[in-house]
C-alpha positions in Angstrom: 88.1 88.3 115.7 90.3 88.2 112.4 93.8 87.0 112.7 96.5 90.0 111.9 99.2 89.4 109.3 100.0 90.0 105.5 97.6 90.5 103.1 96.2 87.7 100.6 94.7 85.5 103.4 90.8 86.0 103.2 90.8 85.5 106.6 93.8 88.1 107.8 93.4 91.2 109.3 95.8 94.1 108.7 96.2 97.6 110.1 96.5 100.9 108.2 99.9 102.7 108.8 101.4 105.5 106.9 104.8 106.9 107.8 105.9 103.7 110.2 103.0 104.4 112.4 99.5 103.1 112.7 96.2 105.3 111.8 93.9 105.4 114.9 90.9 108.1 113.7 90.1 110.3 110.9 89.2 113.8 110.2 86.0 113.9 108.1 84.7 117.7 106.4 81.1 118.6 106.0 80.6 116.6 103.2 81.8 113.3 105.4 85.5 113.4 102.9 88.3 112.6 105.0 90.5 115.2 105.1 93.5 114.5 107.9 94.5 111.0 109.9 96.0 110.8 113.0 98.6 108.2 113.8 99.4 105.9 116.7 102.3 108.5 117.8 100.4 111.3 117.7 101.2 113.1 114.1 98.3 113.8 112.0 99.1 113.6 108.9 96.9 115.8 105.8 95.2 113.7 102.9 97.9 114.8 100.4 100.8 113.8 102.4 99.0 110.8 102.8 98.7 110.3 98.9 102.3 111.0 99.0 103.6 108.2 101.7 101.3 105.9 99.5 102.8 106.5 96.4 106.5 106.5 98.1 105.4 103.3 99.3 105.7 104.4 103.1 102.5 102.8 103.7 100.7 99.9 104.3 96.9 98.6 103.9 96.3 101.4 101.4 96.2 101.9 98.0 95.2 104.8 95.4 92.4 104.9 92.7 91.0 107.4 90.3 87.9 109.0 91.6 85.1 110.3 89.9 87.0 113.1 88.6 90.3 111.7 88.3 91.7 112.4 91.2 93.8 110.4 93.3 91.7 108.7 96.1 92.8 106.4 98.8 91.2 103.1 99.5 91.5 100.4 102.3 93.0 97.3 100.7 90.2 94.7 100.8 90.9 92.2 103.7 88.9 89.8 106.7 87.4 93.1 108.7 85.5 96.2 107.6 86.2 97.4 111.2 89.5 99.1 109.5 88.1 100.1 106.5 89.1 104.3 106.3 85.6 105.3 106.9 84.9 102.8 110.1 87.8 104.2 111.8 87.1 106.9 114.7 87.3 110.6 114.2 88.8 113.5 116.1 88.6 116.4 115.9 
């Protein structure tokens, strides 16, 4: 098991949280595209407003890039696990 910390350390392990709180599962659509993630405290939170807490930097272990067709797509930061990459996390439904 990866140590949890800061990011930087090869060897660290850090959760995704938006908003304060930690995201637990995913909503996926048909095509498998997230669309919703649900937090530790129970919110679920949409894909935009997560866009939004990561680009009001209320967020942590995620980071936006320009998809296929320029738009704004979030992205695990890189780190010691793949276990919290965004689509290794559970769903719900």
């Amino acid at each position: 098991m990866a140590k949890t910390g800061v990011y930087g350390d090869p060897a660290v392990e850090t959760k995704i949280s938006l908003a304060g709180s930690e995201v637990v599962a995913v909503k996926k659509n048909g095509q498998g595209d997230i669309e919703k993630f649900k937090l530790a405290d129970g919110r679920v939170i949409s894909y935009d407003e997560a866009i939004s807490l990561v680009k009001s930097n209320q967020s942590h272990g995620l980071i936006l890039q320009k998809g296929n067709t320029g738009q704004a797509v979030l992205r695990s930061k890189p780190d010691a696990s793949d276990d919290n990459n965004l689509d290794s996390l559970p769903t719900f439904e």
